[in-house]
Backbone bond lengths (Angstrom), bond angles and torsions (degrees), N, CA, C in turn:
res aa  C-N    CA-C-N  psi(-1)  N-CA   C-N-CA  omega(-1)  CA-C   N-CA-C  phi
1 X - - - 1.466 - - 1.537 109.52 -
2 X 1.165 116.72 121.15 1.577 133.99 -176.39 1.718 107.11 -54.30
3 X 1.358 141.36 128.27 1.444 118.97 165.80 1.587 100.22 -99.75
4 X 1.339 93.84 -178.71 1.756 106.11 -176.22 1.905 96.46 -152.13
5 X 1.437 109.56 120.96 1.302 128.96 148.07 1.250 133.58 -125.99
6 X 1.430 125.10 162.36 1.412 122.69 -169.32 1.835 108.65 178.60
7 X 0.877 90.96 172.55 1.663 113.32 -174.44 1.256 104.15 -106.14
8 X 1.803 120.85 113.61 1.390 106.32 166.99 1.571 108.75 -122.63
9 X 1.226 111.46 128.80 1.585 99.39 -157.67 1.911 92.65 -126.69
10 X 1.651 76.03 146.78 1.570 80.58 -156.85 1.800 100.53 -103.15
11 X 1.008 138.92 140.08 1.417 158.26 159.38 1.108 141.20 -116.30
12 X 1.618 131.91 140.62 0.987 133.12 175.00 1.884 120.15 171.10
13 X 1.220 122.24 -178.95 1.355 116.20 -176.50 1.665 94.83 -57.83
14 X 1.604 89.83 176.79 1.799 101.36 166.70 1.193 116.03 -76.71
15 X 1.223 122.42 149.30 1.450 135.87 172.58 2.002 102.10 74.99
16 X 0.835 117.10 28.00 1.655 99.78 173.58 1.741 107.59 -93.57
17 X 1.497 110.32 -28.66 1.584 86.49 163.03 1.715 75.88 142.97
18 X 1.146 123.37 23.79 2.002 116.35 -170.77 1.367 95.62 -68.78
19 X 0.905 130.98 -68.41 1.592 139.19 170.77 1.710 121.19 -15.12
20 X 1.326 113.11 -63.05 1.619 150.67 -172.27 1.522 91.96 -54.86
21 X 1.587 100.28 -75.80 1.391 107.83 166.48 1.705 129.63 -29.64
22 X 1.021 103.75 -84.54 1.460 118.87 172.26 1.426 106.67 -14.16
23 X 1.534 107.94 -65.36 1.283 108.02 -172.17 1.706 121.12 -71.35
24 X 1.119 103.69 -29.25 1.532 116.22 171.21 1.685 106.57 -48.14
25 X 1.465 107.76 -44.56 1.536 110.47 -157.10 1.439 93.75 -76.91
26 X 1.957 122.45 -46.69 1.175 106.05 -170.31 1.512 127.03 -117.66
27 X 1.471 89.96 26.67 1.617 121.31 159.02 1.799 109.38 49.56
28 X 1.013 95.82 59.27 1.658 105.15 -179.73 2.164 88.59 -162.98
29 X 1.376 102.76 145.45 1.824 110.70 168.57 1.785 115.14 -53.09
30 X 0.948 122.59 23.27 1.560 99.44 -143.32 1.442 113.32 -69.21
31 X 1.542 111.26 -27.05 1.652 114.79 162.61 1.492 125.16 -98.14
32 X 1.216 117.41 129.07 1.383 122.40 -174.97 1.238 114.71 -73.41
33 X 1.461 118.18 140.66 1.649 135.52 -178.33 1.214 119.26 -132.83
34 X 1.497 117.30 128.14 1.231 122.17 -179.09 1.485 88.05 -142.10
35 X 1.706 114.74 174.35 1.321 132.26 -176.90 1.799 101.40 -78.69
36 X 0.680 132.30 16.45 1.783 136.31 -166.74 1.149 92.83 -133.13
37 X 1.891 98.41 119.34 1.642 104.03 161.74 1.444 135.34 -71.05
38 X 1.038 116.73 139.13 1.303 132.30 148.16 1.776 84.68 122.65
39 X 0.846 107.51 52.67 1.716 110.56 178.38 1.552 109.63 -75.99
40 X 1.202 114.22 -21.86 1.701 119.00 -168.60 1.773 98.44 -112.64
41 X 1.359 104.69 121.02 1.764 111.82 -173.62 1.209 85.21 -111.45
42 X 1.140 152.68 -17.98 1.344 123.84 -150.11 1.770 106.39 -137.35
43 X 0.839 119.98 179.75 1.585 142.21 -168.95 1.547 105.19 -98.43
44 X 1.587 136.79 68.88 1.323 136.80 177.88 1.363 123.51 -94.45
45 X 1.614 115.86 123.29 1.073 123.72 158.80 1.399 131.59 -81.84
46 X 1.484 107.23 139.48 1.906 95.41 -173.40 1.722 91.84 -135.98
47 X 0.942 122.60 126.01 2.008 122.01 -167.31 1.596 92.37 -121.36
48 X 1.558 79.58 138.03 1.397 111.27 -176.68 1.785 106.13 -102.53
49 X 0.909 119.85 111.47 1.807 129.19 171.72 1.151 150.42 -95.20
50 X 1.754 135.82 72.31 1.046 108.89 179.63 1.575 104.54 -137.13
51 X 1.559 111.14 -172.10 1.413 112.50 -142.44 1.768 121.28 -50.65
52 X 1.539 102.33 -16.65 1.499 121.99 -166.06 1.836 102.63 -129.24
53 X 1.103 114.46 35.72 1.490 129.07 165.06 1.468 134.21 146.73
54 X 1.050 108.40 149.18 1.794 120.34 -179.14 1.563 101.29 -93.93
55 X 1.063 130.26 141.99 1.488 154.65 170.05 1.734 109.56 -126.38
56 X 1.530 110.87 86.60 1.196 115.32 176.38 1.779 115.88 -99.19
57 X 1.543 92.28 86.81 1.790 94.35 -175.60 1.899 105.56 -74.50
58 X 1.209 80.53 165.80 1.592 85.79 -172.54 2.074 110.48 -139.02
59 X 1.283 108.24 93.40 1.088 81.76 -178.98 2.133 132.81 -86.95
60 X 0.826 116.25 175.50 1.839 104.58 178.56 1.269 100.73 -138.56
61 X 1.803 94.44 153.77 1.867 101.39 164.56 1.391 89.30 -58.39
62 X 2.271 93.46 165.07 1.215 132.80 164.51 1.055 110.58 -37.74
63 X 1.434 137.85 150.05 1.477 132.00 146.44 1.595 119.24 -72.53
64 X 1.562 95.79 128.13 1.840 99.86 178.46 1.352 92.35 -132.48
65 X 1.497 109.04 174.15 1.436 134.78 171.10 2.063 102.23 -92.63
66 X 1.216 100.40 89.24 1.532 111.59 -162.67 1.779 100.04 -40.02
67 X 1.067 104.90 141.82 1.600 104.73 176.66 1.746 101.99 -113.25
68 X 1.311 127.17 -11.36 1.529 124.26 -158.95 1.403 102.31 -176.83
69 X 1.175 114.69 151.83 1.844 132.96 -163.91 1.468 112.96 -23.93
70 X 1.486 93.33 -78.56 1.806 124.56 166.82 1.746 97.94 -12.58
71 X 1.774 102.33 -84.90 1.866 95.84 -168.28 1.431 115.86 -71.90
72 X 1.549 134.02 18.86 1.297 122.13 -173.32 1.108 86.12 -95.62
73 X 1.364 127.08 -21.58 2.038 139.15 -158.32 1.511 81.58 -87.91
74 X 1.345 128.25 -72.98 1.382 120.59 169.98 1.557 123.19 -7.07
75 X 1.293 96.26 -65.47 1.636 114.74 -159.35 1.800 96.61 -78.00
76 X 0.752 116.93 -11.01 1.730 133.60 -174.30 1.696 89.85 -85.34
77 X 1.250 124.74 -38.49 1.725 114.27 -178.38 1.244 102.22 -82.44
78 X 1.357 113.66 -18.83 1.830 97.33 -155.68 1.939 83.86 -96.22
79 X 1.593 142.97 -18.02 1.380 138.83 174.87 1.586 87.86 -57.04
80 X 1.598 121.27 -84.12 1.142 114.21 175.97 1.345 164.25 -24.12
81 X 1.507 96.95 -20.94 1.693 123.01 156.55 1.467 101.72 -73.14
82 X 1.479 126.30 -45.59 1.392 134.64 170.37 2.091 106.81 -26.45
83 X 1.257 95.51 -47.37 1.576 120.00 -141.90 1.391 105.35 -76.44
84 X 1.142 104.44 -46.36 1.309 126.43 177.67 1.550 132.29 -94.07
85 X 1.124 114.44 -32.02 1.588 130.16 179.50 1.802 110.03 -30.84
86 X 0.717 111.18 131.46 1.501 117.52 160.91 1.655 114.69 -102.42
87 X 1.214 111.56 -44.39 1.599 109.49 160.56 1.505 96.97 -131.75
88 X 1.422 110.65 144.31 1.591 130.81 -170.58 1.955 94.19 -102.00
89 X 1.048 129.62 108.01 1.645 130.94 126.69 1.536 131.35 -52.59
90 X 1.388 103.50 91.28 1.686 96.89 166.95 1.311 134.52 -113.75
91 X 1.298 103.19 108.45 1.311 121.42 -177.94 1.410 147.34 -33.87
92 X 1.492 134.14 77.57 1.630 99.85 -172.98 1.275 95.72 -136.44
93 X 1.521 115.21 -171.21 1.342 128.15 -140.65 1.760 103.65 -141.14
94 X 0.970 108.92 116.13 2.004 113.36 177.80 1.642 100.62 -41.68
95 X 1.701 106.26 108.36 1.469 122.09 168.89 1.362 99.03 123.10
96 X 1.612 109.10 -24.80 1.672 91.58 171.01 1.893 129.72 -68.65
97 X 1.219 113.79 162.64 1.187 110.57 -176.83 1.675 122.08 -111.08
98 X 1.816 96.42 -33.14 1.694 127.62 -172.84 0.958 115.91 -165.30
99 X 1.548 106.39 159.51 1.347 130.48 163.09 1.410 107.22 -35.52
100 X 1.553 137.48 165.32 1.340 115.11 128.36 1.383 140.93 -95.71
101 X 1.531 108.43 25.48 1.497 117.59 -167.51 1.670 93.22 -141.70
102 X 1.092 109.48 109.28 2.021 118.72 -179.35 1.151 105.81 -43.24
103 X 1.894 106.08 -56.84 1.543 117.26 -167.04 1.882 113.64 -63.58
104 X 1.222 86.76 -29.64 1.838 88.54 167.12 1.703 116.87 -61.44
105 X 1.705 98.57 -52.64 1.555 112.55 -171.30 1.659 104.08 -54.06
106 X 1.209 103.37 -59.40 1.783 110.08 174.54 1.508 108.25 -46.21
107 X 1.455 136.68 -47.62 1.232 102.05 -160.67 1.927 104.30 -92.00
108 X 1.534 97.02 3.82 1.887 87.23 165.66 1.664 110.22 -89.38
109 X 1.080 107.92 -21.09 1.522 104.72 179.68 1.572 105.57 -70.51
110 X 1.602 136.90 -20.19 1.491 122.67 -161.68 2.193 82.34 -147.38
111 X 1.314 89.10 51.79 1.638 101.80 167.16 1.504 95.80 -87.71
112 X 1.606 110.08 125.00 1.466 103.15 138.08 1.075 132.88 -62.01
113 X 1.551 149.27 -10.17 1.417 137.01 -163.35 1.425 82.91 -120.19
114 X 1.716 110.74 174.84 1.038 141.99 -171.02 1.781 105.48 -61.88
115 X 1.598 114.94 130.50 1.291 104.18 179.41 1.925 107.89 -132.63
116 X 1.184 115.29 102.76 1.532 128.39 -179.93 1.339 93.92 -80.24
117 X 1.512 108.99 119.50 1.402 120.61 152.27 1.270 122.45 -93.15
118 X 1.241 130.39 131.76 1.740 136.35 171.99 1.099 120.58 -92.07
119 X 1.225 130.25 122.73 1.846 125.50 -175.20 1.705 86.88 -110.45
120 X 1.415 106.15 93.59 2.099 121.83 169.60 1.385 105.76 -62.67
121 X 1.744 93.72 148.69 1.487 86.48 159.57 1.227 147.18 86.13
122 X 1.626 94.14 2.96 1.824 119.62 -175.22 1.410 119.70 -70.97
123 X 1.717 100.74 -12.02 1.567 115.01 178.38 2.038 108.96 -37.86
124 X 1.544 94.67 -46.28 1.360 138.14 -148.23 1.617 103.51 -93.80
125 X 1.576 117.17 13.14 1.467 125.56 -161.87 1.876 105.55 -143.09
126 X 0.508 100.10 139.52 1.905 112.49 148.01 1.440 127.22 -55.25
127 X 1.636 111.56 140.05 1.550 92.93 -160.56 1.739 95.85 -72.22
128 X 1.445 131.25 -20.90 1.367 118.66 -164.68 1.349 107.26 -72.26
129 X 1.995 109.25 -44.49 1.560 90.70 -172.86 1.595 116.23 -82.73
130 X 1.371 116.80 16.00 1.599 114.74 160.23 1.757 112.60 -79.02
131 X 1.418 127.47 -28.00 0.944 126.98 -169.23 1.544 103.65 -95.82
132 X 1.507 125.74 -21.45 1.045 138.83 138.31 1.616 131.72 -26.78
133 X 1.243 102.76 -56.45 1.599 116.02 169.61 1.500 119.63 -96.30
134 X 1.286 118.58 12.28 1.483 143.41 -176.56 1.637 99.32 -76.84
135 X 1.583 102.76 -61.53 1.326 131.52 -160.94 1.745 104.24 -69.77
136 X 1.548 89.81 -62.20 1.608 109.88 173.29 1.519 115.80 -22.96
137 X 1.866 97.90 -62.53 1.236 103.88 -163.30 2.055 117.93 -81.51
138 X 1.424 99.23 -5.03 1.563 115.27 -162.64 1.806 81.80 -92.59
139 X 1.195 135.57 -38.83 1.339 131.95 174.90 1.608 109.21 -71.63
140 X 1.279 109.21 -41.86 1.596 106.24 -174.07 1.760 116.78 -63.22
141 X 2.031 105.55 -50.70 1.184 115.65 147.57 1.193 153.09 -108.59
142 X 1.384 125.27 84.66 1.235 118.55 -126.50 1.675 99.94 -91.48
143 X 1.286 124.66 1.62 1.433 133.42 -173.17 1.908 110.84 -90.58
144 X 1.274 93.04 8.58 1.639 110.07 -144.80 1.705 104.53 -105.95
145 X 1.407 141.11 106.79 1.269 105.69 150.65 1.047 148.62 -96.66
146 X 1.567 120.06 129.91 1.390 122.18 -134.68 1.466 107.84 -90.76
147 X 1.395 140.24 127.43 0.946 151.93 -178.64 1.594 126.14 -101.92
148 X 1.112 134.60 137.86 1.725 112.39 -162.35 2.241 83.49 -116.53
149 X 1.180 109.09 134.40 1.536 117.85 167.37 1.303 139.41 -137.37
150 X 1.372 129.70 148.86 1.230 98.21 -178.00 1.783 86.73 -130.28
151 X 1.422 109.24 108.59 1.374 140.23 -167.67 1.800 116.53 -52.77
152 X 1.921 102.89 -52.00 1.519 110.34 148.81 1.436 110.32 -43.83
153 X 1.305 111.52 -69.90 1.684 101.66 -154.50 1.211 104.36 -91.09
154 X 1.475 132.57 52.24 1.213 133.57 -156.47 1.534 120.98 -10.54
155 X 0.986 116.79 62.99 1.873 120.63 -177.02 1.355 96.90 -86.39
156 X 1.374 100.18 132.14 1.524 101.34 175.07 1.738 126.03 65.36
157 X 0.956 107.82 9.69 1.434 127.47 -168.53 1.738 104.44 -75.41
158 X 1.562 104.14 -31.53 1.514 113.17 -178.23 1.742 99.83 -81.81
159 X 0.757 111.04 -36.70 1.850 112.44 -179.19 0.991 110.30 -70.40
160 X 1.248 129.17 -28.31 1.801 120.46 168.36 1.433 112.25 -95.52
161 X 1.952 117.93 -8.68 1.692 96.29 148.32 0.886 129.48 -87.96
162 X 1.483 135.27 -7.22 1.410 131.34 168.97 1.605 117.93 -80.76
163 X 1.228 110.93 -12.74 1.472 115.04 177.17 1.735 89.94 -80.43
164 X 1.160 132.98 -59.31 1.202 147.82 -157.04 1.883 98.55 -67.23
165 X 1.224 124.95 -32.60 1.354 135.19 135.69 1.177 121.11 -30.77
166 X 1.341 126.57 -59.23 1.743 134.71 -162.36 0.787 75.14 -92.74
167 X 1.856 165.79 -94.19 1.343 135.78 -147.05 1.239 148.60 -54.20
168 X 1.553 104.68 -18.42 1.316 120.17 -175.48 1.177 123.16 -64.10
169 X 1.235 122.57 113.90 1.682 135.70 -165.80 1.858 89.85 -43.53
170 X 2.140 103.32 170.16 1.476 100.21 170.30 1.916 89.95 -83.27
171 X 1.136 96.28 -165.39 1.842 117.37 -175.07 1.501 105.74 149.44
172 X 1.640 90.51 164.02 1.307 113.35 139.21 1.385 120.24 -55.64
173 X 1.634 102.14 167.38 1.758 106.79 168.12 1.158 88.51 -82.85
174 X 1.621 122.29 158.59 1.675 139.74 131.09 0.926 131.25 -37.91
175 X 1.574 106.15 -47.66 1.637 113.22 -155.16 1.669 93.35 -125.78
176 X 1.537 124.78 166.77 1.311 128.19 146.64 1.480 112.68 -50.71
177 X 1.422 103.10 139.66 1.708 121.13 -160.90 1.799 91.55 -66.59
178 X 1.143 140.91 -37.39 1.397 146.90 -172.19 1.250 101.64 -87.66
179 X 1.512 137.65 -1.97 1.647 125.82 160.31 1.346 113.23 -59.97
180 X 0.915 110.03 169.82 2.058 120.42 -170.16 1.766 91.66 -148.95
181 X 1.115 121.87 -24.40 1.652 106.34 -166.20 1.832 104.09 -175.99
182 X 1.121 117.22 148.06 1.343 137.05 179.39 2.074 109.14 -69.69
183 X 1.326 85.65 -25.11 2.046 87.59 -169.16 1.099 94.40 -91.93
184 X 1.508 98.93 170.62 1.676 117.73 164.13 1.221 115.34 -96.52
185 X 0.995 105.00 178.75 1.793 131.67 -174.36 1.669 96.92 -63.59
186 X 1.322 111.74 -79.09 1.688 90.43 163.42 1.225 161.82 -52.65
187 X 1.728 94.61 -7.68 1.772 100.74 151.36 1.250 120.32 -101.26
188 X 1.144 135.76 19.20 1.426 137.15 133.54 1.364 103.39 -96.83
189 X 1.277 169.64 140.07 1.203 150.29 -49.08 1.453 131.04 -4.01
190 X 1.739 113.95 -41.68 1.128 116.44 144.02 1.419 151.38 -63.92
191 X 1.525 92.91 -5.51 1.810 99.38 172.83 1.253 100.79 -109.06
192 X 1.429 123.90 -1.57 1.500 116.55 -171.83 1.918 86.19 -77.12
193 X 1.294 99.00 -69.25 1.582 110.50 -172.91 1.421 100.84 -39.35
194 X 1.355 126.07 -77.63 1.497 106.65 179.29 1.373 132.04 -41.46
195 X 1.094 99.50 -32.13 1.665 95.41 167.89 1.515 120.97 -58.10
196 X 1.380 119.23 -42.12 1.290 123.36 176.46 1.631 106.30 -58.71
197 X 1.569 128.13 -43.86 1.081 102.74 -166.17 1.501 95.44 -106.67
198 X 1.402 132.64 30.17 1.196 109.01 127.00 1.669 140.64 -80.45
199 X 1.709 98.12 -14.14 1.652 98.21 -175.45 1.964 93.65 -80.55
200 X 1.003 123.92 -37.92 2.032 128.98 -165.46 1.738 95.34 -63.76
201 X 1.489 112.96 -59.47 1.307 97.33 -146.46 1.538 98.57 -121.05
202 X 1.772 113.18 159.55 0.854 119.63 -138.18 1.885 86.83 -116.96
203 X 1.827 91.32 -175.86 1.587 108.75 178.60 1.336 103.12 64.84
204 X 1.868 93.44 -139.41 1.432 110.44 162.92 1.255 121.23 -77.87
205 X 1.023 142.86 -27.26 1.368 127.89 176.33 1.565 118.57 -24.55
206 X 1.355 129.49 -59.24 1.378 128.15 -172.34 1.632 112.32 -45.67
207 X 1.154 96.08 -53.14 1.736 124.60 -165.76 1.533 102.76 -67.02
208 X 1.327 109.20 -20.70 1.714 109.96 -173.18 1.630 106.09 -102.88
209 X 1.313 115.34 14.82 1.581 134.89 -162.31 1.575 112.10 -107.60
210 X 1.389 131.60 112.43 1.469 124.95 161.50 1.448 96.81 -126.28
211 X 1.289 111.28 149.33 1.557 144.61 -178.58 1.485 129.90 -91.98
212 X 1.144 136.78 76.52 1.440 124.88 -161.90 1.498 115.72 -120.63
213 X 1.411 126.84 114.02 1.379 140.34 -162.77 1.736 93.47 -92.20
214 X 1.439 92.86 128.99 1.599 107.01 -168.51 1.463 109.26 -113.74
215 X 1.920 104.94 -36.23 1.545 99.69 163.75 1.826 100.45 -131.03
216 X 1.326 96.19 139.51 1.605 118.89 148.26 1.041 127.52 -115.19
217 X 0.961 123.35 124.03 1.769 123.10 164.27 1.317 110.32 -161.15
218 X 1.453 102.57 124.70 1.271 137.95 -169.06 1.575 110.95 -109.64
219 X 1.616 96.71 115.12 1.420 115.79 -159.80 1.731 90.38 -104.33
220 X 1.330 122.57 -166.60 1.880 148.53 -160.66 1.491 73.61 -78.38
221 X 1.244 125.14 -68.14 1.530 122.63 -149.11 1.340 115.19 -156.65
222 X 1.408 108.61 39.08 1.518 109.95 143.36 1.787 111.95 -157.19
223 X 1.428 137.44 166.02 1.355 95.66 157.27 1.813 89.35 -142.92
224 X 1.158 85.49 158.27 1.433 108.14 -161.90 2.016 111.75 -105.46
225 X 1.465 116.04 130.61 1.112 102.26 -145.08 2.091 74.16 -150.19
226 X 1.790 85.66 137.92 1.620 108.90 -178.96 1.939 100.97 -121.41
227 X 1.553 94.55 101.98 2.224 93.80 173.08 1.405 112.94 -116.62
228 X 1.382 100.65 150.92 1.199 102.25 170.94 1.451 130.87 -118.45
229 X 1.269 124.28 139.15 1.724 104.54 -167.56 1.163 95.89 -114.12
230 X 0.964 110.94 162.94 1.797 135.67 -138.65 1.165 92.28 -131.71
231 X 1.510 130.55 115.45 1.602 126.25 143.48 1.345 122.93 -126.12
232 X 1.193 107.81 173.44 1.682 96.87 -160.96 1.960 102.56 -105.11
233 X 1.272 114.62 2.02 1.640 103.96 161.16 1.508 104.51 -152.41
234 X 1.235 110.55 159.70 1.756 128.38 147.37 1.557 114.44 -0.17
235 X 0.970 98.16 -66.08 1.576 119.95 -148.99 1.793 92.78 -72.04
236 X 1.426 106.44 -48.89 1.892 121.91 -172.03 1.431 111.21 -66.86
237 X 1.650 114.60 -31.44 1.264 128.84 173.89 1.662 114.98 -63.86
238 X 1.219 118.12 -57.30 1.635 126.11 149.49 1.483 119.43 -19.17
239 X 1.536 101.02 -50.67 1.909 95.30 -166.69 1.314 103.79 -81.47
240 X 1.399 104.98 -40.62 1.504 100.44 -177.83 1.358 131.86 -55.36
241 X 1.277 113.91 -20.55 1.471 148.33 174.57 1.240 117.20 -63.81
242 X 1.281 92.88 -59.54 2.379 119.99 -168.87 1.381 115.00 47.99
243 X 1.038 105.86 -167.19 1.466 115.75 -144.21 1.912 88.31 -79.47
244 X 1.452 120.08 141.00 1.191 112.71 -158.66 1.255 137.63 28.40
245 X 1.333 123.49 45.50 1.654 123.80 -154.14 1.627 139.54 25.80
246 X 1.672 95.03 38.75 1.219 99.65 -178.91 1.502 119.18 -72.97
247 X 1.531 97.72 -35.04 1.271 97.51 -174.60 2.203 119.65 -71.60
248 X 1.306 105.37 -19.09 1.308 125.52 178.70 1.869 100.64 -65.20
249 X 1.265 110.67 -41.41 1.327 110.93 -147.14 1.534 91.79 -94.92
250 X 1.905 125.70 -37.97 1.392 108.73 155.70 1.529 124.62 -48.79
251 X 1.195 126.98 -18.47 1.380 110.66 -162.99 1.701 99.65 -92.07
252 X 2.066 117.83 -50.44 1.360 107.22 145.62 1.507 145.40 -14.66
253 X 1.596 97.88 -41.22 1.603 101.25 -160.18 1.681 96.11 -86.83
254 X 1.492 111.33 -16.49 1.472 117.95 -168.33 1.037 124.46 -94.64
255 X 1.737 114.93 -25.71 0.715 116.26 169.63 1.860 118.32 -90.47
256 X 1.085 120.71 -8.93 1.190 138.83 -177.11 1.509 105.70 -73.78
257 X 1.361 119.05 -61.93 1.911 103.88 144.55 1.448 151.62 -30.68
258 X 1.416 79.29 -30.28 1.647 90.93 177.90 1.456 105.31 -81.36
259 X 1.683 102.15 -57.50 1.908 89.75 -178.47 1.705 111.54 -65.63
260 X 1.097 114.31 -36.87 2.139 103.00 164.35 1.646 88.46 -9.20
261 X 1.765 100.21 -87.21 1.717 85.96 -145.22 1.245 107.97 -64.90
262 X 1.344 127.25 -15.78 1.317 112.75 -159.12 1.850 116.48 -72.64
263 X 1.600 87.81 -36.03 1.500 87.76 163.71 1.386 129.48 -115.52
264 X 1.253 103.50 36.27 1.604 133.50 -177.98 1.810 108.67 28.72
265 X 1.441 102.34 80.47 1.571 95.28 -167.85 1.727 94.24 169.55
266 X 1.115 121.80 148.56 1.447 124.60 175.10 1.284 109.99 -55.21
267 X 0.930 95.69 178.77 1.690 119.68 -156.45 1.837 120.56 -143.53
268 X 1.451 111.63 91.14 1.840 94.84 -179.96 1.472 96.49 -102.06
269 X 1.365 135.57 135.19 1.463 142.36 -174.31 1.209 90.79 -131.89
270 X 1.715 116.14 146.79 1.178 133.95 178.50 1.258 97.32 -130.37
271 X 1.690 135.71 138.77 1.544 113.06 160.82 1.496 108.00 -149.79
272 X 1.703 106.97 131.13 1.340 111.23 178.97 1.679 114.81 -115.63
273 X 1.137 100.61 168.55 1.497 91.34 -161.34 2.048 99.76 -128.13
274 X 1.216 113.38 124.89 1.617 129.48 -168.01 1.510 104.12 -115.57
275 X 1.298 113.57 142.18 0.983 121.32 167.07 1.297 126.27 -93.69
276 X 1.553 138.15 115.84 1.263 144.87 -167.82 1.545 113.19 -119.80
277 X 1.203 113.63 80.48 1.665 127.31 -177.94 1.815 93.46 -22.10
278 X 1.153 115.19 138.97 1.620 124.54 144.23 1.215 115.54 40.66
279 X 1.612 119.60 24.62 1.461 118.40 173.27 1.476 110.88 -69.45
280 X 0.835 143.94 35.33 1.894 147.65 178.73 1.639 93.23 -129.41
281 X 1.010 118.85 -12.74 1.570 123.75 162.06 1.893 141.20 -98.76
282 X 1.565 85.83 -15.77 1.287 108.50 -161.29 1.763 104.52 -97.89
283 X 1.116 121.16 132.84 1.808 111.83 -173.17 1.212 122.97 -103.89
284 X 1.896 104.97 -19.60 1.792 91.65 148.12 1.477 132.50 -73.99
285 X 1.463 88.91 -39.29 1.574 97.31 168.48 2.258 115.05 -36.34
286 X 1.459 90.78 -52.32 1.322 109.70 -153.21 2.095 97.62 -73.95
287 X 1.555 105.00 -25.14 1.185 112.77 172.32 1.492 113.93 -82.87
288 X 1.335 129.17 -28.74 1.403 125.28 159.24 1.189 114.67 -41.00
289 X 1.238 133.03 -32.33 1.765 139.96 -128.67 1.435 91.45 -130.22
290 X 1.250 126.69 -1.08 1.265 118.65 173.36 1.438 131.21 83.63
291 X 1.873 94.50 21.70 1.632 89.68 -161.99 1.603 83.06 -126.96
292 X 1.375 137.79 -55.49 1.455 99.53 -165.44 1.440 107.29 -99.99
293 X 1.703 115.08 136.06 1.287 134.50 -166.56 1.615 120.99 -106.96
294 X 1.438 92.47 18.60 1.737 96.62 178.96 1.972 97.91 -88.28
């Protein structure tokens, strides 16, 4: 029996649904989603397994025009999905028009490997202007086959894994057949927590936020976990906190549910919050944290 593995790495602006997706395809949370862009910093793998192939999806932050250290490190995962891809997913959303980076758009338009485009989100459309942007997008990419989805309600979500099936080069697996994901246990604890204080608090606050788990330990039946949140002044350290640490202890208490199921077992979370001058600027800082890889 022949196997088949591959890299399918998914792309696109912020907020079109890369995240939503991901998890749809490999049916576990593993990337966090909220309505606020640029929710995904990092470069996530989520592998799909069975006896006659590996499906190593990959999701990436949004594409931006980097303004500061942090998203150029960003934009450094989403070249690298470039690098590696065996089939390219590109993402867009009914009303979009483009990429926001040319040099990105160009190298999916003159990709050698297989490139599935997704038009997300049609829940949220008319049947004309979906067939509208059907056309649009089959002229815009014409190397592309274009798929229409709606990523929440997973519609159609099975038709772009079985296509994504028929493309998948033969191979070896990558990973051990019982992997689920490339991270550890403490960087999902850290996206759980960030996630919380990206859905509570507003502006910059989120964006001025990194997460760093200092203790884990995972006992028979509970595991017990020490984080720290990272802001970059005085003033950011306060909100995150609130007025008697109420607001600190909702984001704990919320996120402390979430990992329950995730690691099906109680949960003790502790979380303090440090101030780290200008770490979204800083590149050791930003290489501690797992984001720049040069």
């Amino acid at each position: 029996m022949t196997h088949k593995a591959g890299f399918v790495n998914i792309i696109g602006n912020p907020n079109v649904g890369k995240s939503t997706l991901m998890n749809a395809l490999v049916g576990e949370k593993l990337s966090i989603i909220t309505a606020k862009a640029q929710t995904t910093r990092h470069r996530i793998l989520g592998i799909v397994n069975e006896e006659d192939y590996q499906v190593v999806f990959s999701d990436t932050p949004g594409i931006i025009k980097p303004a500061y250290e942090l998203q150029s490190s960003m934009m450094d995962f989403v070249k690298s999905a470039f690098e590696d891809a065996d089939i390219l997913i590109y993402m867009v959303e009914v009303g979009e028009k483009e990429l926001k980076n040319e040099a990105f758009f160009h190298r999916i338009l003159h990709s050698e490997i297989p490139v599935i485009l997704l038009l997300n989100k049609i829940d949220k459309s008319s049947q004309d202007e979906v067939e509208e942007k059907i056309e649009y997008w089959k002229q815009k990419v014409p190397n592309a086959d274009v798929f229409v989805i709606s990523a929440l309600e997973k519609f159609n979500v099975p038709a772009v894994f079985d296509k994504i099936k028929e493309l998948l080069p033969e191979g070896p697996a990558f990973y051990p057949k019982d992997q689920l994901t490339d991270k550890s246990e403490r960087f999902f604890v850290n996206e759980k927590i960030r996630e919380k204080i990206l859905i509570h608090y507003k502006k910059e606050i989120p964006y001025s936020v990194e997460v760093e788990t200092e203790e884990f330990t995972e006992e028979e039946t509970i595991v017990r976990i020490r984080s720290i949140i990272m802001v970059e002044r005085e003033t950011q350290k306060g909100i995150i906190i609130g007025h008697k640490g109420a607001a600190l202890k909702r984001v704990g208490a919320e996120a402390r549910k979430d990992l329950e199921k995730f690691f099906e077992k109680k949960v003790f979370i502790e979380l303090y919050v440090k101030v780290n001058k200008n770490w979204r600027s800083d590149k050791i800082q930003l290489k501690r944290f797992g984001y720049n890889q040069k």
